[in-house]
SEPAFI-415151 format. One record per residue: chain; residue number from 1; x, y, z of N, C-alpha, C in turn; residue in one letter. Coordinates in Angstrom, 2 decimals, padded with zeros to 5 digits, m for minus. Example, Ala and Ser with C-alpha at 12.3 -4.5 7.8 and 13.67 -1.06 7.14 Angstrom:
[atom A,1,[013.19,m005.69,007.80],[012.30,m004.50,007.80],[013.20,m003.30,007.80],a];
[atom A,2,[012.85,m002.25,007.08],[013.67,m001.06,007.14],[012.90,000.03,007.87],s];
This chain:
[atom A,1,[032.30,088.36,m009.20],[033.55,087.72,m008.82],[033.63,087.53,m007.31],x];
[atom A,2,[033.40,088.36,m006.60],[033.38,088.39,m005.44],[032.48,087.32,m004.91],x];
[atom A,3,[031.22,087.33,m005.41],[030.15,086.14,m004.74],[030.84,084.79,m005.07],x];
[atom A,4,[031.28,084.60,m006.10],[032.14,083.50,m006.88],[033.34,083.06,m005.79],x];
[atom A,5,[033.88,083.83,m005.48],[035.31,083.63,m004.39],[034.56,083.60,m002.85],x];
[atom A,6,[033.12,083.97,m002.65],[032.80,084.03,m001.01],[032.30,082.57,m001.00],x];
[atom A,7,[031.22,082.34,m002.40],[030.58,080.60,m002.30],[031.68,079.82,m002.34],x];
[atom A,8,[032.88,079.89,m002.52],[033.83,079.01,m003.02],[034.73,078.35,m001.14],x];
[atom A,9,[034.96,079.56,m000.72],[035.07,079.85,000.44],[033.99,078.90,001.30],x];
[atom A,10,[032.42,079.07,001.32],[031.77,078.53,002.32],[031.46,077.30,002.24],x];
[atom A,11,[031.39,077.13,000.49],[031.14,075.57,000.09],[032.07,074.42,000.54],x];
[atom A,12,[033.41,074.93,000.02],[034.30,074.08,000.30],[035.00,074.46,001.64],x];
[atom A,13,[035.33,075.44,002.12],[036.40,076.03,002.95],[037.70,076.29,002.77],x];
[atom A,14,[037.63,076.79,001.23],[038.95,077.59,000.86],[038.59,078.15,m000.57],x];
[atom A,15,[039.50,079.04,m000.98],[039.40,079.64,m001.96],[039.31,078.99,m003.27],x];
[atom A,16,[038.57,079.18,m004.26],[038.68,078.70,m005.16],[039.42,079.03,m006.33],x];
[atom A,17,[040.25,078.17,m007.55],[040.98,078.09,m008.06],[040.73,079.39,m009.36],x];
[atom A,18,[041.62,079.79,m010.61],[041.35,080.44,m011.27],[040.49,079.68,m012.39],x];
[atom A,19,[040.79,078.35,m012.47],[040.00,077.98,m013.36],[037.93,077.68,m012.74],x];
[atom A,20,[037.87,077.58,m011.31],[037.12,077.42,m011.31],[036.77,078.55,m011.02],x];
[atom A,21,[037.03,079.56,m010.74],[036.73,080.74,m011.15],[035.87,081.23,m012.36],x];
[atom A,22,[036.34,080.78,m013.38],[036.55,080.87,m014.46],[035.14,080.44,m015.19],x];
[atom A,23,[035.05,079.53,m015.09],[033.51,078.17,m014.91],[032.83,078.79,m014.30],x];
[atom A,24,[032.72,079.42,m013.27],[031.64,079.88,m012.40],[031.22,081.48,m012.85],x];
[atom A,25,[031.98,081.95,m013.59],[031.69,083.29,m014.07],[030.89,083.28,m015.21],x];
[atom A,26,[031.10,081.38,m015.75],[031.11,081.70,m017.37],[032.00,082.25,m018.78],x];
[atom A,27,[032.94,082.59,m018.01],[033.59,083.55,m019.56],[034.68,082.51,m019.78],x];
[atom A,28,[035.30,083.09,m021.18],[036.13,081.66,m021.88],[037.34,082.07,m021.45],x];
[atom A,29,[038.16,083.02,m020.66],[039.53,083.36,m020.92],[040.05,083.39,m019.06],x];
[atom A,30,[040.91,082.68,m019.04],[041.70,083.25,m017.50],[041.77,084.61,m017.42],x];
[atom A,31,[042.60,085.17,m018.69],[042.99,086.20,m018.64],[041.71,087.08,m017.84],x];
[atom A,32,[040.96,086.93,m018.31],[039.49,087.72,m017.57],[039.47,087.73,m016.37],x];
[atom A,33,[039.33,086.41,m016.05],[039.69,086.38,m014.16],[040.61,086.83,m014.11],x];
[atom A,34,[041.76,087.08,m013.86],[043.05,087.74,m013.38],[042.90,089.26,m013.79],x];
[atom A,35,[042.47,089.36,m015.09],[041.79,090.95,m014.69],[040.61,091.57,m013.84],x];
[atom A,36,[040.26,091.02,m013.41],[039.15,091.01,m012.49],[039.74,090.67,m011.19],x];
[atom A,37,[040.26,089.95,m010.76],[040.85,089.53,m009.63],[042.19,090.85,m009.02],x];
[atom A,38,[042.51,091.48,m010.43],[043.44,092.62,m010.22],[042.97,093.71,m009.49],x];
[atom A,39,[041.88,093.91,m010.47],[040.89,094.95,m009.81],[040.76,094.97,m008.32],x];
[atom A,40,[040.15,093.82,m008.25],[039.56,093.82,m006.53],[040.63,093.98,m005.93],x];
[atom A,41,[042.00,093.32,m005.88],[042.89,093.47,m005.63],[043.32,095.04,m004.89],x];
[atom A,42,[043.53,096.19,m006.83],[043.90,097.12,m006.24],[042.90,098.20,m005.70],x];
[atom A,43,[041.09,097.42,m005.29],[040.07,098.36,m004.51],[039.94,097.76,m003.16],x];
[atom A,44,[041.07,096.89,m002.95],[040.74,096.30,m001.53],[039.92,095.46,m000.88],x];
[atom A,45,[039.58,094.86,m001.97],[038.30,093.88,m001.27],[039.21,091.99,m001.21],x];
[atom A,46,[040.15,091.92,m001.70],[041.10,090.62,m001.79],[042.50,091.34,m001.73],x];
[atom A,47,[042.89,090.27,m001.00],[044.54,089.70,m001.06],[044.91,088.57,m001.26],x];
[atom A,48,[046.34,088.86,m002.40],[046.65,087.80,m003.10],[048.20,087.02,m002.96],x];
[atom A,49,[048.54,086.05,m003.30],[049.77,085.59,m002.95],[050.09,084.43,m004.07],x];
[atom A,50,[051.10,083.44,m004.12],[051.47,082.82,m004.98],[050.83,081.38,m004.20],x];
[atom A,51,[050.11,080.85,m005.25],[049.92,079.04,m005.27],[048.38,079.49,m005.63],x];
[atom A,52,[047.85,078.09,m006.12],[046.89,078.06,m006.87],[045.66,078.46,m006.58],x];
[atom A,53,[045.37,078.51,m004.90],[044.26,078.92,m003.99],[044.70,080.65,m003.32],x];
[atom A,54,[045.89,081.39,m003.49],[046.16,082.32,m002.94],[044.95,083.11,m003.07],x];
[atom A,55,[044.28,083.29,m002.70],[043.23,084.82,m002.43],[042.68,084.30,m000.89],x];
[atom A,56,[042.60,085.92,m000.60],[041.56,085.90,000.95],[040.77,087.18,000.63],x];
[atom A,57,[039.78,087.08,000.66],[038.62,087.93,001.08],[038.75,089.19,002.44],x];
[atom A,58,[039.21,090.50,001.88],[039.19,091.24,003.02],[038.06,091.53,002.94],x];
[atom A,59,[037.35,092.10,001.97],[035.53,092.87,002.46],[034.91,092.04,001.27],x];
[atom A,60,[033.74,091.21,002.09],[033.16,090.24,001.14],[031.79,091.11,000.92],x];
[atom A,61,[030.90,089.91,000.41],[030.04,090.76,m000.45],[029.09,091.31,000.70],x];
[atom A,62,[028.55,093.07,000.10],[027.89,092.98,001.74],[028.72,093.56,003.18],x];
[atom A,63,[029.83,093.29,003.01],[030.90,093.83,004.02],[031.78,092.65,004.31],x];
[atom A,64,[032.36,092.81,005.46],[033.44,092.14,005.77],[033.21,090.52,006.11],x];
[atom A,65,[034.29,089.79,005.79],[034.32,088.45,005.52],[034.87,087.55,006.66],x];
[atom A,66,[034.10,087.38,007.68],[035.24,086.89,009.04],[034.67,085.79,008.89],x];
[atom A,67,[036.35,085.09,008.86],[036.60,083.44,009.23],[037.13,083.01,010.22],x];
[atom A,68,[037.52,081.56,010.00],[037.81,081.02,011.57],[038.61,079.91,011.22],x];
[atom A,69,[039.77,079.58,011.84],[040.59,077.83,011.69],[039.87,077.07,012.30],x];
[atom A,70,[039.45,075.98,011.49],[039.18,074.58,011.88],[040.23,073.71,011.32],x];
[atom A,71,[040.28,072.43,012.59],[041.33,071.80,012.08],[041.00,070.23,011.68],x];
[atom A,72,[041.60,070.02,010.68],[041.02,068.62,010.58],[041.95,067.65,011.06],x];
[atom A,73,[041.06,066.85,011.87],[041.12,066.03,012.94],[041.90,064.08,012.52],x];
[atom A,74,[041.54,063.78,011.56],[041.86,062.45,011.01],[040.33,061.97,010.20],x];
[atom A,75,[040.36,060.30,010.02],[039.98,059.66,009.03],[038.61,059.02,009.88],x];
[atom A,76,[037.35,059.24,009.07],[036.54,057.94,009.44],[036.06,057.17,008.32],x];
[atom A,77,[035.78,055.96,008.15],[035.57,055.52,010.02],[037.08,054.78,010.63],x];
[atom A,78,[037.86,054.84,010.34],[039.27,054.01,010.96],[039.92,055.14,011.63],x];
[atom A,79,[040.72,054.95,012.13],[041.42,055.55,013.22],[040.73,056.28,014.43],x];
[atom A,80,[041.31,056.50,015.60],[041.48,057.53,016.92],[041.44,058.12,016.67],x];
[atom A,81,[039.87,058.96,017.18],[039.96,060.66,016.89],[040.98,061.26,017.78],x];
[atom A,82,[042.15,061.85,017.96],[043.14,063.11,018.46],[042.44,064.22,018.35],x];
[atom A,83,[041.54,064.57,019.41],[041.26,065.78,019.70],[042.19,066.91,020.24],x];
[atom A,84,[043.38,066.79,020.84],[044.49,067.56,021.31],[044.97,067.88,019.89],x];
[atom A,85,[045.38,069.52,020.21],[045.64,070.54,019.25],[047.16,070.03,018.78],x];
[atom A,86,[048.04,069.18,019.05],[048.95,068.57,018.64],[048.87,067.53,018.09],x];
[atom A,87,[047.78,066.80,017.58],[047.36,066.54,016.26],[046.70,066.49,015.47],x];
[atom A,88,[046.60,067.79,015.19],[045.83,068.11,014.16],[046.36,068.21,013.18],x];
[atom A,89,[046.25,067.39,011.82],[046.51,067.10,010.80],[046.82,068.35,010.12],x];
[atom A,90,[045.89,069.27,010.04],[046.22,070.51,009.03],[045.07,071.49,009.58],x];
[atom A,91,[044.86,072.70,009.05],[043.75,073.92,009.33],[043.09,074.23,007.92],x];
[atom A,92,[041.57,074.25,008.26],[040.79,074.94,006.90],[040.41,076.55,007.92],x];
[atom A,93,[040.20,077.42,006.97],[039.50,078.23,007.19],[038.07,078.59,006.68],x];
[atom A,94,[036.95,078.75,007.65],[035.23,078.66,007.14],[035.28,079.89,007.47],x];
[atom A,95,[034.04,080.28,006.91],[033.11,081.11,007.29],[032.74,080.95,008.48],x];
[atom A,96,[032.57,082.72,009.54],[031.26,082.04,010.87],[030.49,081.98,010.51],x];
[atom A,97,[029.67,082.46,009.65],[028.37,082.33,009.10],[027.85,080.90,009.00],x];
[atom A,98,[028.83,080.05,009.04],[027.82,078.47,008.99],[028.24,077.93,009.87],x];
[atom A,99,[029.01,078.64,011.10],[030.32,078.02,012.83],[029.03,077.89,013.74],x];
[atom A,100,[027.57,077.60,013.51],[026.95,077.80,014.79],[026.08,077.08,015.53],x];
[atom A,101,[026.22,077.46,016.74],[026.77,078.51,017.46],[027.84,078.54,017.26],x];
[atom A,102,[028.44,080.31,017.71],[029.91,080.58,017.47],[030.16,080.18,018.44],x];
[atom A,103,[029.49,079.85,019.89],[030.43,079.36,021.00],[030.62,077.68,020.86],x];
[atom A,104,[030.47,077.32,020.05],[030.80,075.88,019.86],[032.15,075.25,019.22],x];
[atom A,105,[032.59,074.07,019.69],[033.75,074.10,019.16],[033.33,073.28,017.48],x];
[atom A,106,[034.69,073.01,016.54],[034.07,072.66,015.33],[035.40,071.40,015.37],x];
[atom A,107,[035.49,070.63,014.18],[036.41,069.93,013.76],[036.33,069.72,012.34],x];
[atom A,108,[037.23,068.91,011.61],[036.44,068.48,010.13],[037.33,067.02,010.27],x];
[atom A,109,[036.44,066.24,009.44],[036.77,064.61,009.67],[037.06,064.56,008.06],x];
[atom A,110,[038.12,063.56,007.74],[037.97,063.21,005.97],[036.85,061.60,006.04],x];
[atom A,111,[036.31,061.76,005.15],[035.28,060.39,004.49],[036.16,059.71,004.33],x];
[atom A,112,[035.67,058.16,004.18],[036.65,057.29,003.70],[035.73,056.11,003.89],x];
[atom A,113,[035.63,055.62,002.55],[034.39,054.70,002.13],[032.96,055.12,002.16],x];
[atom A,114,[032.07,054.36,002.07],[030.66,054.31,001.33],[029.28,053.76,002.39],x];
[atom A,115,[029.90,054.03,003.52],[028.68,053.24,004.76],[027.62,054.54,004.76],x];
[atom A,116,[027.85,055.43,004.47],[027.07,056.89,004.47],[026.44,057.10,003.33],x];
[atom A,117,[026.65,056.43,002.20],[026.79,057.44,001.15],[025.26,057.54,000.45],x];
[atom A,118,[024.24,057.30,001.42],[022.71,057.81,001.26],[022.52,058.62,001.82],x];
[atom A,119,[023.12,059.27,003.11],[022.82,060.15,004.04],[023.25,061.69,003.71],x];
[atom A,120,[022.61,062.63,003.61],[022.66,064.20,003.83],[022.24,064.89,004.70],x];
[atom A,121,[023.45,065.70,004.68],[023.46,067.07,005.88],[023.37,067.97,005.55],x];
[atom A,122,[022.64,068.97,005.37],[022.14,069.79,004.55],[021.97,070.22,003.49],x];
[atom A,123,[021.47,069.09,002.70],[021.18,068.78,001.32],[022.60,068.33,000.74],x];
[atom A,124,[023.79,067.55,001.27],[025.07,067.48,000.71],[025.57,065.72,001.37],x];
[atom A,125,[025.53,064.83,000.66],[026.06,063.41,000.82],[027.13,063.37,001.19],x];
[atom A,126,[026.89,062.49,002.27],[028.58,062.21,002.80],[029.05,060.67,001.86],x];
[atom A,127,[029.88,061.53,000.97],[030.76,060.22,m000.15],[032.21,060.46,000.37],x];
[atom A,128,[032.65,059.57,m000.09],[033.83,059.25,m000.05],[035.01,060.24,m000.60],x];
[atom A,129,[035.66,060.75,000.16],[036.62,061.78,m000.17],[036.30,063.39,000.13],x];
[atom A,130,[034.86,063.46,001.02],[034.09,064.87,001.48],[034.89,065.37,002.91],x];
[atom A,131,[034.89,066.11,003.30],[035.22,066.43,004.76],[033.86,067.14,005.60],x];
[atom A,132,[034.14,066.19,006.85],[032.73,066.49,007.19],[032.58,067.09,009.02],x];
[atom A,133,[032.40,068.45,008.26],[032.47,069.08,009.60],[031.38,068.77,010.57],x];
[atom A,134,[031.96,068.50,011.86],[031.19,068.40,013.04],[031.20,069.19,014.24],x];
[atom A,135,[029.84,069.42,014.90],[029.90,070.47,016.32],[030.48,069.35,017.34],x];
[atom A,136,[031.73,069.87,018.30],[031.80,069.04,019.16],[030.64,068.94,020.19],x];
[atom A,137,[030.48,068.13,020.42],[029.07,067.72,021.74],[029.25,066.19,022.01],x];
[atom A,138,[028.96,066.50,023.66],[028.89,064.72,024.12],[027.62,063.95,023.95],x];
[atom A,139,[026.36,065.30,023.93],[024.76,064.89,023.77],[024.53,064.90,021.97],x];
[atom A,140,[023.51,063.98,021.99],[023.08,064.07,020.57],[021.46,063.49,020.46],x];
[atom A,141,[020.81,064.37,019.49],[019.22,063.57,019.44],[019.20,062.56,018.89],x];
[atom A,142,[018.25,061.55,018.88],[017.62,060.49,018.00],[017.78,061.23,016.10],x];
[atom A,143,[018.22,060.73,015.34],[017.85,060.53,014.15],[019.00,061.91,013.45],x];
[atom A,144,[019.96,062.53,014.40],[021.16,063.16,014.01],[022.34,061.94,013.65],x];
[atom A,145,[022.98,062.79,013.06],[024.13,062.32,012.63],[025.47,062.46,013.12],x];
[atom A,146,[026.08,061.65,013.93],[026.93,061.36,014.93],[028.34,060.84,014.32],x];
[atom A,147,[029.48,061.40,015.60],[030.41,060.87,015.57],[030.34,059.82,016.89],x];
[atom A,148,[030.74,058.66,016.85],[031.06,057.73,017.80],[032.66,057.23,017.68],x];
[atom A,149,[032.77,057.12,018.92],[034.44,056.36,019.51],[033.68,054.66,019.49],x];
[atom A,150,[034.25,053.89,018.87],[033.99,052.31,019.06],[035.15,051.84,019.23],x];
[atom A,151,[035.71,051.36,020.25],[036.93,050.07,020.54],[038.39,051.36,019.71],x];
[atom A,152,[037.92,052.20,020.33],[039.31,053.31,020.05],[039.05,054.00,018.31],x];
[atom A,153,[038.06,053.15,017.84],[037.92,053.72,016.51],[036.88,054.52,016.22],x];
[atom A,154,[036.77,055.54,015.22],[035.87,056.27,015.46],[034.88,056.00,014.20],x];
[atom A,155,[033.37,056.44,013.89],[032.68,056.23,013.25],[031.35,057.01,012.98],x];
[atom A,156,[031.14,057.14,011.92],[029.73,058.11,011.52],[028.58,057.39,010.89],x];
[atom A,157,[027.51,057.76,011.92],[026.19,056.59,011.36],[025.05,057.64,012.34],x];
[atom A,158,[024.14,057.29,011.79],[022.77,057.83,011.88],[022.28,057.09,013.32],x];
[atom A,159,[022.19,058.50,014.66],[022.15,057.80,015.68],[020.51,057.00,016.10],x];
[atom A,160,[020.09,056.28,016.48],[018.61,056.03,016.74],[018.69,055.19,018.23],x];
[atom A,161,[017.09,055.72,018.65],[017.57,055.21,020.25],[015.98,054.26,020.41],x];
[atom A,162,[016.69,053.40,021.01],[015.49,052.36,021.99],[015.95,051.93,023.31],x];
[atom A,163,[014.66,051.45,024.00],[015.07,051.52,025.37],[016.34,051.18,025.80],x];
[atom A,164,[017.07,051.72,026.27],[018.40,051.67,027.05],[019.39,051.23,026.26],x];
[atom A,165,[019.62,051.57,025.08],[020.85,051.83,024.35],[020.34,052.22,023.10],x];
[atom A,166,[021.60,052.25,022.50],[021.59,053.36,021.32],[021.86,052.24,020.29],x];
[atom A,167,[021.43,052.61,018.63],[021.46,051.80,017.34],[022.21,053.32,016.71],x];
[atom A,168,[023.36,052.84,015.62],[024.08,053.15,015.18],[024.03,052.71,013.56],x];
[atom A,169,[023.14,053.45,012.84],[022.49,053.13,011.62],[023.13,053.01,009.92],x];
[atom A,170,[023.80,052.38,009.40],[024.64,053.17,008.05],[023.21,053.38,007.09],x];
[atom A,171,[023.54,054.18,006.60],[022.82,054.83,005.20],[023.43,054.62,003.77],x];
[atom A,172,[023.24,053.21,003.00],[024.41,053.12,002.41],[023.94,052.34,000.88],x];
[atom A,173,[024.45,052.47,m000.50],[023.86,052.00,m001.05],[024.67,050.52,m001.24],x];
[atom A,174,[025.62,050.07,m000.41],[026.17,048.68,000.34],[025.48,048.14,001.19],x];
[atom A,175,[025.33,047.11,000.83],[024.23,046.57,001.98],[025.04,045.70,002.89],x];
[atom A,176,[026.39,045.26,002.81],[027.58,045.08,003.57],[027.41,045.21,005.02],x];
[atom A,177,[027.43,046.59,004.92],[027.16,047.22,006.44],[026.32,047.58,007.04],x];
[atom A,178,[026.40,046.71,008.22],[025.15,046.81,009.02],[025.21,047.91,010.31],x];
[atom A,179,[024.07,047.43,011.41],[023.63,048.27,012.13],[024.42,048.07,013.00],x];
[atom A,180,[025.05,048.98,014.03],[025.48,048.59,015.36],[024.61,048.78,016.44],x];
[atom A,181,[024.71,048.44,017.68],[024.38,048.49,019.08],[024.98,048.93,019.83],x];
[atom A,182,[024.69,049.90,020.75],[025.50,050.15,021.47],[025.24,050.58,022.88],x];
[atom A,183,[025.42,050.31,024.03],[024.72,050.66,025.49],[024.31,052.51,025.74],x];
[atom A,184,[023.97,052.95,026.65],[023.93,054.21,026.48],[025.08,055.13,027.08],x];
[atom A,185,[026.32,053.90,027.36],[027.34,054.88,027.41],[028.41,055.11,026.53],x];
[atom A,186,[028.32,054.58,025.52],[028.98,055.11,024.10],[029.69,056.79,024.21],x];
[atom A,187,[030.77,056.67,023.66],[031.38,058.26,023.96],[030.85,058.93,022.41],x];
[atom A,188,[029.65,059.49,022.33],[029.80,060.65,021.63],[030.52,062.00,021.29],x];
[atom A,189,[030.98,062.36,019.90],[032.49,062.87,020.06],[031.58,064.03,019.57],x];
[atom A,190,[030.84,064.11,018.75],[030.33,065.03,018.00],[028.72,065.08,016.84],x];
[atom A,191,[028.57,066.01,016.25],[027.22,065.87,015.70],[027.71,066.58,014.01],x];
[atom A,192,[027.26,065.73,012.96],[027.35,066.53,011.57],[026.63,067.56,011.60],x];
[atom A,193,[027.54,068.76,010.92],[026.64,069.83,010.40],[026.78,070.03,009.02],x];
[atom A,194,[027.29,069.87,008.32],[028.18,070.30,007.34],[029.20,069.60,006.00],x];
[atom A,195,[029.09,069.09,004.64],[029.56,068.38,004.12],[030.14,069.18,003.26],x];
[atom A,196,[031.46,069.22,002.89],[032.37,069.89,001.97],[032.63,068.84,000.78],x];
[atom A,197,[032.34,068.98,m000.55],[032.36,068.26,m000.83],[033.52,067.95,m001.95],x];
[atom A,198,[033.97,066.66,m001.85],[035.20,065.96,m001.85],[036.52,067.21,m001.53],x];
[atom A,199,[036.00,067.62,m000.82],[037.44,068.39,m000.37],[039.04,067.70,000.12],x];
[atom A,200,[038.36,066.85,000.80],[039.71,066.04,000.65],[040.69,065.88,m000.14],x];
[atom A,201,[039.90,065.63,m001.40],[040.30,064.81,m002.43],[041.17,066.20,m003.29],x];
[atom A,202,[040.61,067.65,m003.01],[040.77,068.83,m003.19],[041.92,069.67,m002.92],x];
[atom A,203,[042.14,069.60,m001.61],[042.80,070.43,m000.85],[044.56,069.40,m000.67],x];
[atom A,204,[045.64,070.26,m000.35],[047.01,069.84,m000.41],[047.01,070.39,000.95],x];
[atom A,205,[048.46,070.18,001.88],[049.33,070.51,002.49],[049.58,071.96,002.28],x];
[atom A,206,[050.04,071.87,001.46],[050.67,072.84,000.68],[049.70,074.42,001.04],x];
[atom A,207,[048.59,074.11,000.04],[047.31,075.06,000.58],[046.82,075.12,002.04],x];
[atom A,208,[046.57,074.05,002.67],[045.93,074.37,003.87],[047.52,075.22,004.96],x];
[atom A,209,[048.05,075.09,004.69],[049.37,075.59,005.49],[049.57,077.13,005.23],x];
[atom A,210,[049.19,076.95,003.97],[049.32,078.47,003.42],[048.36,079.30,003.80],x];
[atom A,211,[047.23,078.82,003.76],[045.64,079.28,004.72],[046.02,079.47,005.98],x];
[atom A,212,[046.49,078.73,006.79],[046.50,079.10,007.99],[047.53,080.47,008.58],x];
[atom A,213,[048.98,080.23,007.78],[049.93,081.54,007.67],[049.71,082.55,007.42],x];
[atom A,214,[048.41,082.60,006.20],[047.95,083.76,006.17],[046.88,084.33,006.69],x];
[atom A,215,[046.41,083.71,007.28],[044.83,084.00,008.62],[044.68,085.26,008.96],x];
């Protein structure tokens, strides 16, 4: 149970539900999870609260379970990334175990459309409706996967470089969208590490608010 509630945690960046709980254990009855979930409960290894994601991990598997707020930032590829902490849309909480470096800052972006949707970041496709965490950085290598600012809008494409400017690549099974160009002073916002998948599509208000209150 415990490994069940820590993968649930690192995969997505929040707790996972009783039913998927449930699925991931294998057994046919809630009731099971919630007896099990009691347990840990009253040996100290979780705390629990009301709504559908309430559990936090006090001692995960192995020992203790330290996380961290990331906040998600807005939409690509449309809109102005708002990097100022006054708008930030909402807070997930990750694992450090996948924050690194810990001295780096993080963000999470929501997907939105299909210009990506050949490309993986550590074995995980960026589709439509994923949130896709990025290290902030202004530098980035050839053949990483980038956030770019274009004409105030922001955008994720596979960076590639030739002499004196940069190509801005989609990975896509649309053939719609093409390549961009771009000089070599393009504002790089950030670099993919990380694909949660359809979390977006996953996660409420409701929950991420409640994650963060209870931090």
């Amino acid at each position: 149970m415990l490994r069940a509630i820590s993968y649930g945690i690192v995969r997505r960046g929040m707790a996972p539900t009783i039913e998927e709980l449930r699925k991931a254990l294998g057994v046919g009855s809630t009731n099971t999870v919630l007896r099990y979930l009691r347990e840990l409960e009253e040996e100290g290894h979780i705390e629990r609260w009301p709504g559908a994601r309430g559990i936090r991990l006090i001692k995960g598997v192995g020992g203790e379970l330290n996380t961290r707020p990331i906040p998600i930032v807005g939409t690509v590829p449309a809109g102005p990334l708002m990097l100022a902490e006054e708008n930030f849309e909402a807070w997930v909480r990750l694992q450090e175990t996948v924050l690194t470096p810990s001295t780096a800052h993080f963000f999470l972006l929501r997907v939105r459309g299909d210009s990506m949707n050949r490309a993986k970041v550590r074995g995980g496709r960026i589709e439509d409706g994923d949130l896709l965490l990025i290290r902030q950085q202004a530098q980035a290598e050839p053949g990483q996967i980038v956030v770019v600012v274009i004409d105030g809008e922001a955008t994720v494409k596979r960076l590639a470089a030739v002499p004196d400017y940069w190509v801005l690549k989609p990975e896509s099974t649309n053939r719609t969208h093409q390549p961009i160009v771009l000089n070599r002073e393009a504002i790089i916002q950030g670099v993919a590490c990380r694909v949660l998948k359809q979390a977006s599509n996953i996660l409420d208000y409701e929950d991420m608010e409640l994650t963060q209150t209870r931090g």
